[in-house]
KEKOL-109356 format. One record per residue: residue number from 1; residue in one letter; x, z, y of N, C-alpha, C, CB in turn. Coordinates in Angstrom, 1 decimal. Atoms other than C-alpha are relative to their C-alpha. Glycine has a CB too. Layout:
[site NUM; 'a'; [X; Z; Y]; [X; Z; Y]; [X; Z; Y]; [X; Z; Y]]
...
This chain:
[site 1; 'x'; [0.1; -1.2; 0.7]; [7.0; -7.0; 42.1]; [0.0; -0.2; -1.5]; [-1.2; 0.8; 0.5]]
[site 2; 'x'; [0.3; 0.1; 1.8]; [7.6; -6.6; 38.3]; [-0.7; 0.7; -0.8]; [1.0; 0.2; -0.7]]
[site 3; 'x'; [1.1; -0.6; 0.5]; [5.6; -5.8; 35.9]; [0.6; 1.4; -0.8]; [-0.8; -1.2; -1.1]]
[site 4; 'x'; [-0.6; -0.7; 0.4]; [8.0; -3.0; 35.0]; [-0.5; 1.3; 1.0]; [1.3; -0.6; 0.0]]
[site 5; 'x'; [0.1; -0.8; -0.9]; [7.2; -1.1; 38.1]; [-1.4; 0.5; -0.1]; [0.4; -0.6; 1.1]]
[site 6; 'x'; [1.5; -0.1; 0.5]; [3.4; -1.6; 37.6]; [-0.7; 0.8; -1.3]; [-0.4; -1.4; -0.2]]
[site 7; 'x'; [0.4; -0.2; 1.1]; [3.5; -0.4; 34.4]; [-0.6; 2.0; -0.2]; [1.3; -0.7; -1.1]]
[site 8; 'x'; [0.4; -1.0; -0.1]; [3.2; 3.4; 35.2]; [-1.8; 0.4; 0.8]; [1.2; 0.4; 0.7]]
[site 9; 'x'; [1.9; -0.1; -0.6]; [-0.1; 2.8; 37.5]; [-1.0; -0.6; -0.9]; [-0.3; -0.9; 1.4]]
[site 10; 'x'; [1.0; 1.2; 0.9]; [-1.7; 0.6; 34.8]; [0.1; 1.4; -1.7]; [1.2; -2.4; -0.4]]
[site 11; 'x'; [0.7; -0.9; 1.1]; [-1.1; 3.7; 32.3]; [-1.1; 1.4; 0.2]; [1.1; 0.6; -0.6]]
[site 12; 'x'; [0.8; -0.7; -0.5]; [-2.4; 5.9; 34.5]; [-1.4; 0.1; 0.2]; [0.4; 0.2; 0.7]]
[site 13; 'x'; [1.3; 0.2; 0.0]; [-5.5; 4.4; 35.0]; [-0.7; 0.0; -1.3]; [-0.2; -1.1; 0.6]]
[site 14; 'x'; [0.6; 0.0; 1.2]; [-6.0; 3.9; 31.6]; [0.1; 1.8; -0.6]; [0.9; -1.2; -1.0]]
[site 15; 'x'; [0.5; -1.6; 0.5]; [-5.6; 7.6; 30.8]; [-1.3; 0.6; 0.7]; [1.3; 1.1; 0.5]]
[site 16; 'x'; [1.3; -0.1; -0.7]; [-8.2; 8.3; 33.7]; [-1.1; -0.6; -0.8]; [-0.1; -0.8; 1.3]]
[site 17; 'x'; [1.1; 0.3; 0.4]; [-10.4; 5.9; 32.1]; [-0.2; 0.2; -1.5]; [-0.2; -1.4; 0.4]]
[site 18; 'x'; [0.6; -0.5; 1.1]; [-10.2; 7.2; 28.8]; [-0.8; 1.5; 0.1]; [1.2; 0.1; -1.0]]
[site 19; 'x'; [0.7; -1.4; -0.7]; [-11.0; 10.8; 30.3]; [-1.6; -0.7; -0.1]; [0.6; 0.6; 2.1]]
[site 20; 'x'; [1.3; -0.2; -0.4]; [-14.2; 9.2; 31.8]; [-1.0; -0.9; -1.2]; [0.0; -0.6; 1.8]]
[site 21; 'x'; [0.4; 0.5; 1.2]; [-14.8; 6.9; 28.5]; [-0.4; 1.6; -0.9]; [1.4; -1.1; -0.6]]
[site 22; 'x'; [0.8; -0.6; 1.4]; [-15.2; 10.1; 26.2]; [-0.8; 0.7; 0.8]; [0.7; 1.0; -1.2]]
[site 23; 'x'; [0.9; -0.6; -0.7]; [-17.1; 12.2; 29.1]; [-1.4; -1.1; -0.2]; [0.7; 0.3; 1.6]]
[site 24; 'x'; [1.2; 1.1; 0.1]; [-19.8; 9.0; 29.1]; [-0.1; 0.2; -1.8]; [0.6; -1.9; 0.8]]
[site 25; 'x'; [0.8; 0.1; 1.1]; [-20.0; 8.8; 25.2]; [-0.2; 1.7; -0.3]; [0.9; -1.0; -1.2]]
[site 26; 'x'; [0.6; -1.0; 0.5]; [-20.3; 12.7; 24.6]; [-1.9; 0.6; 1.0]; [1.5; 1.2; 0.0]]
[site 27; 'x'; [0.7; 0.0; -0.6]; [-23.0; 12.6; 27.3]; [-1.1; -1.3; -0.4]; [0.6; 0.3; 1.1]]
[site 28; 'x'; [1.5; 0.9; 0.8]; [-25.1; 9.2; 25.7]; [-0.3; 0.4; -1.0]; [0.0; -1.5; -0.5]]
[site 29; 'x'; [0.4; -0.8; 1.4]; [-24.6; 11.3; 22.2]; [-1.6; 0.7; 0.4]; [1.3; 1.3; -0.5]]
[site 30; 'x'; [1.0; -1.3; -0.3]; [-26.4; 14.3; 23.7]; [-1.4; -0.8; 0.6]; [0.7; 1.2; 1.2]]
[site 31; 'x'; [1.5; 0.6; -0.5]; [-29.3; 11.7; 25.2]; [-0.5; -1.1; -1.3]; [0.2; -0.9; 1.7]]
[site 32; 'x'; [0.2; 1.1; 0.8]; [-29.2; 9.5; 22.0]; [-0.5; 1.3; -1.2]; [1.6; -1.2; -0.3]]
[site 33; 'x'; [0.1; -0.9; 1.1]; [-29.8; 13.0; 19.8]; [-1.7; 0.7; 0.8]; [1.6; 1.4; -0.2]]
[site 34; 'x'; [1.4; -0.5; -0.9]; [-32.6; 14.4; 22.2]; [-1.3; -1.5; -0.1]; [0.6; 0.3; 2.2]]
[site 35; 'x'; [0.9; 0.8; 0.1]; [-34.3; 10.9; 22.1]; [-0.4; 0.0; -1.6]; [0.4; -1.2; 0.7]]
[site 36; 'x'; [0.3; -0.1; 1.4]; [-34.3; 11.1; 17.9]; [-0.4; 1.2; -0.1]; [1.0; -0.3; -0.9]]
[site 37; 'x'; [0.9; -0.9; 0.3]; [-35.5; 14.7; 18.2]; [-1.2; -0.3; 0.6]; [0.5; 1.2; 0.2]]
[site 38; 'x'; [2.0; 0.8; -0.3]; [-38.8; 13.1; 20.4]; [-0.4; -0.5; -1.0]; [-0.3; -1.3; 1.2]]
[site 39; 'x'; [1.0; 1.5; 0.8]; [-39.2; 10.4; 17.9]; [-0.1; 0.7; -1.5]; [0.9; -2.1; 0.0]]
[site 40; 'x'; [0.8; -1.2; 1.9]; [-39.1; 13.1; 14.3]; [-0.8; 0.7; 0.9]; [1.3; 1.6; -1.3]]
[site 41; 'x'; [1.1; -1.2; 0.0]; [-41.4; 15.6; 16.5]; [-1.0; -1.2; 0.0]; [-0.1; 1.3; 1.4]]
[site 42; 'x'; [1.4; 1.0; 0.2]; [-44.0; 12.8; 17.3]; [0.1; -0.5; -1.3]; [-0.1; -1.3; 1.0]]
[site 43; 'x'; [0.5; 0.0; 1.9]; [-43.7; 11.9; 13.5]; [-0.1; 0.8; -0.5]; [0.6; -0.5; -1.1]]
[site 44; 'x'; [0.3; -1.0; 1.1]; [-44.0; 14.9; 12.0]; [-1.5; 0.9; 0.6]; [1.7; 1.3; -0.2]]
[site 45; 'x'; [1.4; -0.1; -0.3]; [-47.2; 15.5; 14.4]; [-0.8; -1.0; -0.8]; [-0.1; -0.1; 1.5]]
[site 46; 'x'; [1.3; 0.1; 0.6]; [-49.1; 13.0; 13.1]; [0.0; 0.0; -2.3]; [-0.6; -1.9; 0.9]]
[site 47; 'x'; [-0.2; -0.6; 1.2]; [-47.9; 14.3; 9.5]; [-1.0; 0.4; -0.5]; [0.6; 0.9; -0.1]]
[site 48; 'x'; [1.1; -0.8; 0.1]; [-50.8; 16.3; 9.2]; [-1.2; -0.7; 0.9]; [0.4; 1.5; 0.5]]
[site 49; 'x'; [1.5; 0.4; -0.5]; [-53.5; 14.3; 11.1]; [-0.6; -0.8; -1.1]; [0.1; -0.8; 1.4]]
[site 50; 'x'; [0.6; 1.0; 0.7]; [-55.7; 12.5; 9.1]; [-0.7; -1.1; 0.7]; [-0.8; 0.6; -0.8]]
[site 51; 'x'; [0.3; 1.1; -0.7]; [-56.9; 10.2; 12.0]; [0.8; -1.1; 0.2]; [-0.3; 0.4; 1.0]]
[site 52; 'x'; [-1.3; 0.5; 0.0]; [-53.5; 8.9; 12.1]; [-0.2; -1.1; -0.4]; [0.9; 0.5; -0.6]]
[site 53; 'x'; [-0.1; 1.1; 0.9]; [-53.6; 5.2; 10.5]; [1.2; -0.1; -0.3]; [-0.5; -1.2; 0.4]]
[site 54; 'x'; [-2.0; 0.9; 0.5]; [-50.5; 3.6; 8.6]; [0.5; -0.2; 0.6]; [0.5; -1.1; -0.6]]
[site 55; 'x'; [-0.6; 0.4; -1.0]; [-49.6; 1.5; 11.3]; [0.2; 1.0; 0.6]; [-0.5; -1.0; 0.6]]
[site 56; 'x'; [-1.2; -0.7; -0.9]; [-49.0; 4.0; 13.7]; [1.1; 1.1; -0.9]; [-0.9; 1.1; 1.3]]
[site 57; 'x'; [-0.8; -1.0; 0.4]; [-47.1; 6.2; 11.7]; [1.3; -0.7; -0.6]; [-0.8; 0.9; -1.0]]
[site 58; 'x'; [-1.1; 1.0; 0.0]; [-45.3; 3.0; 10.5]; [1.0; -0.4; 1.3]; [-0.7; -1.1; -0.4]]
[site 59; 'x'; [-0.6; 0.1; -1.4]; [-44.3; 2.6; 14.1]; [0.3; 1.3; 0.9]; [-1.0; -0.8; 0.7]]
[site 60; 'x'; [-0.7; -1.6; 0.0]; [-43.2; 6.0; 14.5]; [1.2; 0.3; -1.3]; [-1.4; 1.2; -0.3]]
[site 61; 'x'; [-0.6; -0.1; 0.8]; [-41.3; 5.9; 11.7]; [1.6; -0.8; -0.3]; [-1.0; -0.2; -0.7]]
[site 62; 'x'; [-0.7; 0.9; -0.3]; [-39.7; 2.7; 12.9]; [1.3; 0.3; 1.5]; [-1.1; -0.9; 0.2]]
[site 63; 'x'; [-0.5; 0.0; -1.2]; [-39.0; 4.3; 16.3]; [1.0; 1.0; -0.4]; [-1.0; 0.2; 1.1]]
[site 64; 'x'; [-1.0; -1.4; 0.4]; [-37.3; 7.6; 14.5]; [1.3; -0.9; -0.7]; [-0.9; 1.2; -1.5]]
[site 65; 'x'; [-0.5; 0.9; 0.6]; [-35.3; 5.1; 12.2]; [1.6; -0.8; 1.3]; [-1.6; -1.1; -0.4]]
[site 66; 'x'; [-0.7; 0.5; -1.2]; [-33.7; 3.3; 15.6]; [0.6; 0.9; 0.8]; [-0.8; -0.7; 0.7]]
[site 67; 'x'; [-0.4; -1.0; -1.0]; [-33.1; 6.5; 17.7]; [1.1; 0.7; -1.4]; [-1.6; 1.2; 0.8]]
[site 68; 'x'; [-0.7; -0.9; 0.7]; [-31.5; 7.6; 14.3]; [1.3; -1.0; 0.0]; [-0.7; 0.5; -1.5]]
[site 69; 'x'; [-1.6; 1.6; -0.4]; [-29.1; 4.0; 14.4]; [0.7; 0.5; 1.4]; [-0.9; -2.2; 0.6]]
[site 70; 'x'; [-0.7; -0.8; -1.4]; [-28.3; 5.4; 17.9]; [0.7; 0.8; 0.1]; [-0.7; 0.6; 0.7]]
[site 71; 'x'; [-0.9; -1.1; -0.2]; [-27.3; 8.4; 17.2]; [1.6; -0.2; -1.0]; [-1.0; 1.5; -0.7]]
[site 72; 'x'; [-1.2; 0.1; 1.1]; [-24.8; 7.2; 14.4]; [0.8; -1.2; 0.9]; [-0.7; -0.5; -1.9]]
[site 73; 'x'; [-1.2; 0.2; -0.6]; [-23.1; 4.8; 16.8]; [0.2; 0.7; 1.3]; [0.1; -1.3; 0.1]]
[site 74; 'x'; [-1.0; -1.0; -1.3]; [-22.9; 7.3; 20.0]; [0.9; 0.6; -0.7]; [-0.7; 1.2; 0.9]]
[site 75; 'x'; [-0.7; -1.4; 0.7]; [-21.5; 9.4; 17.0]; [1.8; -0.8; 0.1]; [-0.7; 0.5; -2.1]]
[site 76; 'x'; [-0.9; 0.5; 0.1]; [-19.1; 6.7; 16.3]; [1.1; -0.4; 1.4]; [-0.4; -0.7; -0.7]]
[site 77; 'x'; [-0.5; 0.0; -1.6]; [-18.3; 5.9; 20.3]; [0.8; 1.2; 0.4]; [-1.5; 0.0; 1.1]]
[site 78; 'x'; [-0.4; -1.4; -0.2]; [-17.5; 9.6; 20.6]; [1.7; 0.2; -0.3]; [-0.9; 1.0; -1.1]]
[site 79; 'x'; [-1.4; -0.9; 1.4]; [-15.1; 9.6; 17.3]; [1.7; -1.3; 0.9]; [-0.6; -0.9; -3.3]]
[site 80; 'x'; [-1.0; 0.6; -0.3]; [-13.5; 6.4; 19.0]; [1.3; 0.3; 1.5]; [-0.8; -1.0; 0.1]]
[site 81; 'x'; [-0.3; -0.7; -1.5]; [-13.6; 8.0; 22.8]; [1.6; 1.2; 0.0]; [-1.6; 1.1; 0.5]]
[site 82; 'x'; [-0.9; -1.5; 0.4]; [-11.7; 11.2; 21.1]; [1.4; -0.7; -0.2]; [-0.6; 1.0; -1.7]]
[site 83; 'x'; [-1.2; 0.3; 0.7]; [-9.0; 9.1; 19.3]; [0.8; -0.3; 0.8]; [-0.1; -0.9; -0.9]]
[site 84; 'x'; [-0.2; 0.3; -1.0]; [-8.3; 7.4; 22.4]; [0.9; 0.6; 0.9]; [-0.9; -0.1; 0.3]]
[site 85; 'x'; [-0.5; -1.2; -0.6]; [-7.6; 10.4; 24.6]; [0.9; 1.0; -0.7]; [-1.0; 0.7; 0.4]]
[site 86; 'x'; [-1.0; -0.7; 0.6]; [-6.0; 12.3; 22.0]; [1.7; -0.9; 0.0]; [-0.8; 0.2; -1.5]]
[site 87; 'x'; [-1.6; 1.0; -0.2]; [-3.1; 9.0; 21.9]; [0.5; 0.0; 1.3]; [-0.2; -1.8; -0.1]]
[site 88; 'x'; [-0.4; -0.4; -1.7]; [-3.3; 9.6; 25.9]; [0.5; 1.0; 0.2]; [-1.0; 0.2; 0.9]]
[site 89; 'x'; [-0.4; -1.0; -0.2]; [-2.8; 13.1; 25.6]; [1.5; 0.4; -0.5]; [-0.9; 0.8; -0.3]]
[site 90; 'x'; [-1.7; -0.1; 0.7]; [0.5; 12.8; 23.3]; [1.0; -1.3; 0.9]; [-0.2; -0.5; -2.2]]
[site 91; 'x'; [-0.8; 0.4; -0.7]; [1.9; 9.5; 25.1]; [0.5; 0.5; 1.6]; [-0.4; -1.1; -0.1]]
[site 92; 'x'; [-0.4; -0.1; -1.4]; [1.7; 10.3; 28.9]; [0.6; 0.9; 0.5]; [-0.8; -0.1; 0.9]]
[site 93; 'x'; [-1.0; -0.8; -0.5]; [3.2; 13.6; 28.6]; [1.4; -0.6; -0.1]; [-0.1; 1.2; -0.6]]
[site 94; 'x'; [-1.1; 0.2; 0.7]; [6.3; 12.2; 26.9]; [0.6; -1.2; 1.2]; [-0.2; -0.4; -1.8]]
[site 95; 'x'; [-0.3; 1.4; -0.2]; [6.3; 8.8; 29.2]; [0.3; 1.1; 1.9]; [-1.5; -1.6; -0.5]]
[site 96; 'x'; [0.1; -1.1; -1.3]; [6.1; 12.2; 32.6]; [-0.9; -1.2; 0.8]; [1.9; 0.6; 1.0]]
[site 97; 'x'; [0.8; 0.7; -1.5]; [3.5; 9.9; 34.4]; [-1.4; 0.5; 0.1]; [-0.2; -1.8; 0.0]]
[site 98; 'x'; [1.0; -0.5; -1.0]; [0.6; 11.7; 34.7]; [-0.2; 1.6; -1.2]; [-1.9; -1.3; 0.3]]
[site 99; 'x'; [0.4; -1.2; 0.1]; [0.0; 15.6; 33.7]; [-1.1; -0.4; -1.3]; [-0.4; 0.8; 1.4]]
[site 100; 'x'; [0.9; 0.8; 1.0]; [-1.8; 15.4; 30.3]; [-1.7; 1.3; 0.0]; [1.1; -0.2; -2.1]]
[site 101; 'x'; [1.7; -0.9; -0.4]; [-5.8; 16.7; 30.2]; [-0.2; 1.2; -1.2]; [-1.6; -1.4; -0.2]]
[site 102; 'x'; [-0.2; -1.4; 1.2]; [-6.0; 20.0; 28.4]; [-1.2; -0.4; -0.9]; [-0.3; 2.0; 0.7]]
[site 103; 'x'; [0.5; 1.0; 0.5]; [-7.7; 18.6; 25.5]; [-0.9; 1.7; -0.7]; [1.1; -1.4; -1.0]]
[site 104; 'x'; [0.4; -1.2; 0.8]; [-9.7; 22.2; 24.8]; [-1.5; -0.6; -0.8]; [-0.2; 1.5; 1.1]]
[site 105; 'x'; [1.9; 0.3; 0.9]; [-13.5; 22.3; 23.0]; [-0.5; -0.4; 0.7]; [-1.2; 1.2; -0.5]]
[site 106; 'x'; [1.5; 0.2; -0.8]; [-15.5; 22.5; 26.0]; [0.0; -1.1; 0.5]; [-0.4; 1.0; 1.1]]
[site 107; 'x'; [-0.7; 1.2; -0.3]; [-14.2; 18.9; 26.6]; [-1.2; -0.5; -0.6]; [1.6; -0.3; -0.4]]
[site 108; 'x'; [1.2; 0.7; 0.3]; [-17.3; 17.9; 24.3]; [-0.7; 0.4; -0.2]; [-0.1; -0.6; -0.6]]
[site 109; 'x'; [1.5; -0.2; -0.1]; [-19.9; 19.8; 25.5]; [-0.4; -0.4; 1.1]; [-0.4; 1.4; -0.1]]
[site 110; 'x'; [0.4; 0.7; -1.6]; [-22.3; 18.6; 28.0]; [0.3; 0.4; 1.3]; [-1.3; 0.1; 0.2]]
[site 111; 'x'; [-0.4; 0.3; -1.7]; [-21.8; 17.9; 31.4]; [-0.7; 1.2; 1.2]; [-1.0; -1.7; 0.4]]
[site 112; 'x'; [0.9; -0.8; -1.0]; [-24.7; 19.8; 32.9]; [0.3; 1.3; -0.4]; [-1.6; -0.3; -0.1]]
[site 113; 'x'; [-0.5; -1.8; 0.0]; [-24.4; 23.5; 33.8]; [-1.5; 1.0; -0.5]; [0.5; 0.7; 2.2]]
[site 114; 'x'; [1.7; -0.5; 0.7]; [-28.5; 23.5; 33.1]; [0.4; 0.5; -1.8]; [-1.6; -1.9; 0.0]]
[site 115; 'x'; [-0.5; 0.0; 1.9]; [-27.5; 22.7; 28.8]; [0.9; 1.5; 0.6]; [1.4; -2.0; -1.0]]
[site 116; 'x'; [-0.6; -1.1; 0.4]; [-24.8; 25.5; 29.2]; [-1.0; 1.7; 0.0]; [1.2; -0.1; 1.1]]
[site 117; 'x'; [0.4; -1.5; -0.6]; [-27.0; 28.0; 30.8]; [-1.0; -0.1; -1.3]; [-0.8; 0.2; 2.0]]
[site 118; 'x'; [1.3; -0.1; 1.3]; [-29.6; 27.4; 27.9]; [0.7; 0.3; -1.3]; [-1.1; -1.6; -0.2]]
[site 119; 'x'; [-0.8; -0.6; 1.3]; [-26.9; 28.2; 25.1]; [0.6; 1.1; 0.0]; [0.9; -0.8; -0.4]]
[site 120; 'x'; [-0.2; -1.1; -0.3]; [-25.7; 30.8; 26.8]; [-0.7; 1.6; -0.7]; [-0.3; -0.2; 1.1]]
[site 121; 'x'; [0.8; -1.3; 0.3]; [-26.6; 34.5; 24.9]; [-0.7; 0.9; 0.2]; [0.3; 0.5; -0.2]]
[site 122; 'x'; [-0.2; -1.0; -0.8]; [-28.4; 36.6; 26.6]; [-0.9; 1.3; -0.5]; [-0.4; -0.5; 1.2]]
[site 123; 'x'; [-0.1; -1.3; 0.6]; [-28.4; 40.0; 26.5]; [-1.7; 0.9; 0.6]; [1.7; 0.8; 0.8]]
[site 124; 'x'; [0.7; -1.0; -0.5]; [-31.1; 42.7; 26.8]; [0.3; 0.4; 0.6]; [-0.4; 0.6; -0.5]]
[site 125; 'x'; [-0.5; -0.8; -1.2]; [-31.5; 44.7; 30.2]; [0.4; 1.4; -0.7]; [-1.2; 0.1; 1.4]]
[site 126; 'x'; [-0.2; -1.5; 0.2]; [-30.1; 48.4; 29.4]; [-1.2; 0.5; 1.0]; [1.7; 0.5; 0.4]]
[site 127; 'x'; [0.9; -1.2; -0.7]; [-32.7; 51.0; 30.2]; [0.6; 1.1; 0.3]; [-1.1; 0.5; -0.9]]
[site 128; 'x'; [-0.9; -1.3; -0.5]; [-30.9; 54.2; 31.9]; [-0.9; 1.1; -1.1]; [0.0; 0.4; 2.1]]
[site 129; 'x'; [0.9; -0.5; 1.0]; [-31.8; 56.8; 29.4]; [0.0; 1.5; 1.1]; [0.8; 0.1; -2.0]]
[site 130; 'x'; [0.7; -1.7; -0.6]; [-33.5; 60.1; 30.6]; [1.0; 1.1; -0.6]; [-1.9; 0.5; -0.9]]
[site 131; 'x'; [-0.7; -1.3; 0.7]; [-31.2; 62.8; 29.8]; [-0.3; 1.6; 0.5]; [1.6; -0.3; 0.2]]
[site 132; 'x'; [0.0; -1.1; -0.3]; [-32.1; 66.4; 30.0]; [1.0; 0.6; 0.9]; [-0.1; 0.6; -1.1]]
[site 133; 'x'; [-1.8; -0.9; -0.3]; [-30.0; 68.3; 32.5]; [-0.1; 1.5; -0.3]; [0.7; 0.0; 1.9]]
């Protein structure tokens, strides 16, 4: 078999695995941004304590510091994941070997349908109004 023949299944997979490459980094972002908002609220709690010593607040400060390094390379994982798929989405149509992935917004919002449902707007119930007849 040549590697001529192979070469359509070996892009294909690689388009797949860029799909599931930026799904994984926009989903460690969102757990790499939630763990740096834990580690500023527990520092900005003992802000105001005066029982607090240095050291711990130095080691809170340390831990915010690291969760913030985190967030700046998922950010970068993300920007790489995107670039990635975006070169996937323009070659594989052009090359007809695999249908290219509709590259819309909601492509890097989280995963879970819980996160959606909690950004979701929601509306006040309507009260039926009393009308004279």
């Amino acid at each position: 078999m040549s590697a001529v023949s192979t070469l359509p299944a070996t892009i294909e997979v690689a388009v797949t695995a860029s799909i599931r490459a930026h799904a994984e980094a926009v989903d460690a972002l969102h757990r790499a941004r939630a763990e740096r908002s834990r580690a500023a609220t527990a520092l900005e709690r003992t802000a105001r304590r005066r029982d607090c010593d240095e050291a711990e607040r130095e080691r809170l400060r340390a831990a915010y510091a690291a969760a913030d390094r985190r967030v700046a390379e998922r950010e970068t994982e993300l920007e790489q994941a995107r670039d990635l798929r975006r070169a996937w989405a323009v070659v594989a149509p052009t090359l007809d070997l695999v249908p290219a992935a509709p590259a819309a917004p909601a492509a890097d919002a989280p995963a879970t349908a819980r996160t959606a449902r909690r950004r979701a707007p929601r509306r006040p119930a309507r009260r039926p109004v009393a009308r004279p007849a």
